[in-house]
N, C-alpha and C positions, 0 to 999 in steps of 0.2 A: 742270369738266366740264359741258355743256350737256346742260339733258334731255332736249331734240327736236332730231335732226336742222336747220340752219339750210339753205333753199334760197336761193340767189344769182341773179340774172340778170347777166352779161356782156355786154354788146353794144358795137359800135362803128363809127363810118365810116358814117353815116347818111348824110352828103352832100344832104342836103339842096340842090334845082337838079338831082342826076342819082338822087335814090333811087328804089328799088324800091319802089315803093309795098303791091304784093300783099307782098313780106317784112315791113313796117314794120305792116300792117295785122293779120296775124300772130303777128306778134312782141306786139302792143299785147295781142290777146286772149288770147296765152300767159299776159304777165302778171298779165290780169284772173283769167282763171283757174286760175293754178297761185299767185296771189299772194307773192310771193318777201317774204325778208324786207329786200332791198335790190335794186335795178338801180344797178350801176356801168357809165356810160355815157364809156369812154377817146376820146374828144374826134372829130376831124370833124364837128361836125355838119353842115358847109355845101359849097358846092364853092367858092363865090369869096365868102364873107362878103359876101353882096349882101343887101340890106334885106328882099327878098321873100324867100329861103332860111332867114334868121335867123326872121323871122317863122312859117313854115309849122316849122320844127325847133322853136322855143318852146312852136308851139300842143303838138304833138303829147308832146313832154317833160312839158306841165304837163298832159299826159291821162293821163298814167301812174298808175295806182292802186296807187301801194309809194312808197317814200323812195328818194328821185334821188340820186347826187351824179354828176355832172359834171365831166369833163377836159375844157382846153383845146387843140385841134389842130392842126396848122396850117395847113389850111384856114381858120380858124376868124379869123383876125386880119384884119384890113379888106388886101384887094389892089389897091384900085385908088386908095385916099382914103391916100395916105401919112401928110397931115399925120394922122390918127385914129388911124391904125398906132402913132403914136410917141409923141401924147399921151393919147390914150384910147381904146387897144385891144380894152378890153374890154363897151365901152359899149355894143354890140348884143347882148348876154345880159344888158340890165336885167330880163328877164321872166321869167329862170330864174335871177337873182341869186343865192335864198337855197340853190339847189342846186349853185352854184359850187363846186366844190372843198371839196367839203362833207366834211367827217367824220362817218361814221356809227358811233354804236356800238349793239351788237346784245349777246345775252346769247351770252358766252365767245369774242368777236370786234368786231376794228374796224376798219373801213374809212378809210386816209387817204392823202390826196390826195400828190403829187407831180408840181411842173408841170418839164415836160420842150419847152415853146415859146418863144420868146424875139422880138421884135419884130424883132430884124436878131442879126446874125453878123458875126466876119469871116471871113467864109470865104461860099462858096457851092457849094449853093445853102441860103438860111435857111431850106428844108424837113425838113431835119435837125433831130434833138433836143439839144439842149445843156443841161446841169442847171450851172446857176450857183451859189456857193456861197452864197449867203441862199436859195434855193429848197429845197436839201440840208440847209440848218442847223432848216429851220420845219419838215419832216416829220421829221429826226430827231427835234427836240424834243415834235414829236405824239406819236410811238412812244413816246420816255423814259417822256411822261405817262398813256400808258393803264396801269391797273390790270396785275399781275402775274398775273391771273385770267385773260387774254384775250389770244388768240392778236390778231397782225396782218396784214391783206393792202392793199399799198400799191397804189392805180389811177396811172396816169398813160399819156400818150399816145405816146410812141415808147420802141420796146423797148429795155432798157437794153442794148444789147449796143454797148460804143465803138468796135470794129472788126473787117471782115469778114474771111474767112482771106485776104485778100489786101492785110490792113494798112491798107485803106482805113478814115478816120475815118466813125463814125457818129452817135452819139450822144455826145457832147464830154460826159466825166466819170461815164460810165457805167458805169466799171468801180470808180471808188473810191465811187460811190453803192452798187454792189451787194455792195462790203467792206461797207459801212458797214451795210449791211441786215444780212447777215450775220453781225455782231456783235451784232444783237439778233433775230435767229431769225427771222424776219419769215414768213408761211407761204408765199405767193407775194409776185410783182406782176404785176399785170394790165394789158397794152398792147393799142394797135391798129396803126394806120398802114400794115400791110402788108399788109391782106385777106385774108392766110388764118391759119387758124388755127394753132397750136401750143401746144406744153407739154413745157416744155424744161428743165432741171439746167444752172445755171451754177458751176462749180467756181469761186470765187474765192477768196483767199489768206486769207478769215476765214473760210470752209466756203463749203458749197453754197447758193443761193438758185432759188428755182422760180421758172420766166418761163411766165405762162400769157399768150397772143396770143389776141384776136377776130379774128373776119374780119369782114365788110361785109353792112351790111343797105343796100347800094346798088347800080346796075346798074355799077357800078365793079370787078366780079368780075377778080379773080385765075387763081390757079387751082382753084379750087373756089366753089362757089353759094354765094348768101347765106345769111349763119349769123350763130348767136350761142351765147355758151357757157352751159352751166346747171350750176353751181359747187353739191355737197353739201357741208359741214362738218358733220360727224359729233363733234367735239370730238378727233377721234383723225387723222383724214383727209379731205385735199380732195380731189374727185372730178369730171372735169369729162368732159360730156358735149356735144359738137356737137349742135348743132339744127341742122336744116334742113330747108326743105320739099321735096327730093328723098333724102328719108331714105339720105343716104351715111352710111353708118356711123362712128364718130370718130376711129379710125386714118386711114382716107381723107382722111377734111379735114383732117389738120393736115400742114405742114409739118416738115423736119428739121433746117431753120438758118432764122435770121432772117436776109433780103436786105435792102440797103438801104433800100428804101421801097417805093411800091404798083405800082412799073411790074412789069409782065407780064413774065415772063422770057422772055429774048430768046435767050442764048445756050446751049451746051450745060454742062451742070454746076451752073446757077441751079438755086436749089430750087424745088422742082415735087410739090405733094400725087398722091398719087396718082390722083385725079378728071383731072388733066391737061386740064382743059378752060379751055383759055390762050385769050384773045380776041388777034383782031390788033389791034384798035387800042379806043380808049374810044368809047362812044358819045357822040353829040355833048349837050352842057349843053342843057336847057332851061329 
């Protein structure tokens, strides 16, 4: 049992190229001053992994005053420089290296990674999540290893959810990752990639696991404004709370299914926060 309350920051989808800067600017001095005892940051940083986005998303990551860890998104893998795609993808976060897919552990909890990006597919489009099985084997083996003491909340960047009620594939092996979570109690996982938020119960065939989603601190909005989550651990229970600077309340911003990915819903029956303020189209990159 933990003696103080643990505060969390959640953020995700910075986008760096099209962020919101007054959110990001925001969100910075939250941290400064409500000082969390960790930000887990589930991946986008960039819009097209261009040199100047990585750069300006580095600087601002390594201004953060708390312990980073860092998802990869998949934004985030080089789009336009193939051959770097496939032989070193990851070589434009040399300057937030040591907060890579970091593991943090905190008193009576511990933060660990789960990459959910992959350089190609067979299949398309490769902006979908896929858990490969050595990705699956090194976070389970993190869990095995933390302490008996110490609840777990797994980060990673697309929601584990494998397919949408209309069978469509989503995340390739998402549903025997969230058994597997399941047989070790796990207390959430923390995703992004879909802009808005949520906080969801997945029944799977080893019990239940909690899928807690961020939304965007980028003008990439959804159906709800830029947000981020602020996660209490109490030692008893996670509590999560919507930020935003058009104070919507946290019923409002979240969703009640996870869609494919971050396109605006187009048709009738797509899920849709109740904020309902769906753009026609993205603003343009700059």
């Amino acid at each position: 049992m933990i003696s103080d309350p643990l505060l969390l920051f959640h953020i995700s989808d910075l986008h760096f190229g099209l962020e919101d800067r007054a959110a990001l600017a925001w969100c910075k001095a939250e941290i400064t001053r409500r000082q969390p005892a960790a930000v887990a940051i589930t991946g986008d940083l960039t819009m097209r992994a261009r040199h100047r986005e990585y750069e300006a998303a580095n600087r601002w990551i390594n201004s953060l005053d708390a312990p980073v860890t860092v998802e990869v998104g998949n934004h985030d893998l080089p789009y336009f420089n193939l051959v770097e795609r496939f032989t070193d993808p990851y070589r434009r976060f040399a300057a937030i290296e040591s907060k890579l897919e970091r593991e943090i552990d905190l008193p009576g909890l511990a933060i660990v990674p789960l990459k959910t990006v992959r350089r190609w597919q067979p299949r398309w489009p490769w902006s979908n999540g896929w858990i490969t099985p050595p990705a699956l084997a090194q976070t389970l083996a993190a869990i095995d290893a933390v302490p008996a003491d110490r609840k777990v909340i797994v980060t990673c960047h697309h929601p584990l959810v494998e397919h949408d009620p209309s069978g469509k594939h989503l995340t390739v092996g998402g549903t025997h990752a969230l058994e597997q979570l399941a047989k070790r109690g796990v207390l959430a996982v923390l995703s992004g990639h879909v802009h808005d938020a949520f906080d969801l119960v997945h029944d799977s065939a080893d019990g239940p696991v909690r899928m807690i989603g961020a939304g965007t601190l980028s003008q990439r909005v959804r159906s709800t404004p830029p947000s981020f989550n602020e996660l209490i651990w109490d030692g008893r229970a996670l509590t999560v709370k919507v930020r935003n600077l058009e104070h919507v309340p946290t019923p409002a911003m979240q969703i009640g299914a996870v869609p494919e990915n971050a396109l605006p819903p187009r048709q009738p029956g797509e899920p849709v926060a109740p904020v309902d303020a769906v753009p026609a189209v993205d603003p343009p990159v700059h």
